[in-house]
Every structure is written in structure tokens, then in C-alpha cells.
C-alpha positions, 0 to 999 in steps of 0.5 A, spaced: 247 640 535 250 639 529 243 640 525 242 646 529 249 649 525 246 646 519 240 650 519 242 657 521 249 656 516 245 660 510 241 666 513 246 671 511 247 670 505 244 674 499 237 671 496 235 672 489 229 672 484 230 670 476 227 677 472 228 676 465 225 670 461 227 662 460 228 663 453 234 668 453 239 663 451 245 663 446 248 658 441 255 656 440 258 651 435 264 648 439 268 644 434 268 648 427 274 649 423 272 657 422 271 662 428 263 664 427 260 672 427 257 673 433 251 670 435 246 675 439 239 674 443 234 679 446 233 679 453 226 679 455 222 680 462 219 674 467 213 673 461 217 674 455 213 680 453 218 686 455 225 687 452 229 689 458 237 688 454 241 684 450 247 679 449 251 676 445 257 671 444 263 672 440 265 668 436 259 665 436 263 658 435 270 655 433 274 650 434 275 647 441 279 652 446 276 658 444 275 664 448 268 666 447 267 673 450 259 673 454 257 680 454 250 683 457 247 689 456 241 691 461 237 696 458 236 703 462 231 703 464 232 695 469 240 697 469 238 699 477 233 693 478 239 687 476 245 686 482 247 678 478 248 676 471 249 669 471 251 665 465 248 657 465 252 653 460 250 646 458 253 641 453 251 635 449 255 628 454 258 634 459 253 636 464 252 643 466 256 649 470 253 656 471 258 662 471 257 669 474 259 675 469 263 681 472 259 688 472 263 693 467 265 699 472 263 705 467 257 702 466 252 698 470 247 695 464 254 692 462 256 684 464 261 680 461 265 674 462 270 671 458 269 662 457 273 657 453 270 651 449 274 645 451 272 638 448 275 632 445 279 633 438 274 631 433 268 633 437 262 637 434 257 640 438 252 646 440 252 648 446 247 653 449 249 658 453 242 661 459 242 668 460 240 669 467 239 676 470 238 676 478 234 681 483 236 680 489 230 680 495 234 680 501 237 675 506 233 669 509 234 672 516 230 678 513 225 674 509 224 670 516 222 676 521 
């Protein structure tokens, strides 16, 4: 019984497929004495051969326990085709999270999240910050029938 439970546990929920490419992603220095200039990247389609956005981190580095502000701007001509904008953080001997940014009310092609730098006192590094831009295809219920 209990297998039975397990199995039908996820048909409702919402599934998604990648858009933009797996070279979209942001680098920040953590652990640096100054704040940094912005640090921005063109997003780009599933080929990496159309541009459909931009992101950008700000500060693009500082010392531990900055706020680091994620914005993302789908162009608008995909703003339509985007229901989920994640953001992939991996960092050097601390693993990897993944976040969801929030979309902006006035304009859809707008997500955004604020994250924090955390280390140890002294500690240097750069972090990579994935941009992941989602398609929602449906439920598994519906994929199934």
C-alpha cells in the first residue's frame, strides 16, 4: 500500500523543461575587501544561439555577508514562454542550493532575488550563480493520459 501512495504522490504537481542554455551563469567574488561593479551575463536559448534576456548580480562581489541582488530580464518577445526563473548556487567546499526568484508584478520579463554571501572569516572564493529559466509542460497526470 504504502508503494502505491508513493507513486501517485507527484502527479499533480507542475512539471518544467530548461529554455535557456547551460552556459548562462554569474560569478561573484565572496571575501573581498571592496563591494564589486556589477557582474552581467547574456541569456541565451536551449543552443546557445539566440539571446532571449539578461542577468546581472549587484554587487558582483564583497566581502562575506553581502547582500547580492539577482535580476533577470527575459526579453519580450519569450516573457510569455517563462513561468520559473531559478537561480543554481555552487560554491567552492560548500555544495550546491538552487533558489526561485520572485516575478516582478508590473512586468512579467522581470525576476529577482536578493542572496547573502556566508563563509568563514578570511575566506576567498568565487562563487557561480546558474541562471535557469523554466517552461512549464503541464502535470504528470496530464503527460500520462
Amino acid at each position: 500500500m504504502l508503494l502505491a501512495l508513493i507513486a501517485c504522490k507527484g502527479e499533480d504537481e507542475v512539471q518544467y523543461a530548461r529554455f535557456n542554455g547551460d552556459d548562462d551563469v554569474l560569478v561573484v567574488e565572496v571575501g573581498v575587501s571592496d563591494l564589486l561593479d556589477p557582474v552581467e551575463t547574456v541569456l541565451t536559448s536551449s543552443t546557445n544561439e539566440v539571446e532571449v534576456g539578461l542577468a546581472w548580480v549587484d554587487p558582483g562581489g564583497g566581502p562575506v555577508g553581502t547582500d547580492h541582488g539577482v535580476v533577470v530580464q527575459v526579453y519580450d518577445v519569450y516573457q510569455s514562454e517563462i513561468d520559473r526563473v531559478t537561480v543554481r548556487a555552487r560554491s567552492p567546499g560548500r555544495g550546491e542550493d538552487e533558489y526561485a526568484l520572485t516575478q516582478d508584478s508590473a512586468d512579467e520579463g522581470v525576476w529577482k532575488i536578493n542572496l547573502t554571501s556566508v563563509g568563514a572569516e578570511g575566506e576567498s572564493r568565487s562563487d557561480e550563480l546558474q541562471v535557469l529559466l523554466w517552461v512549464a509542460r503541464g502535470t504528470a497526470e496530464e503527460d500520462a493520459g
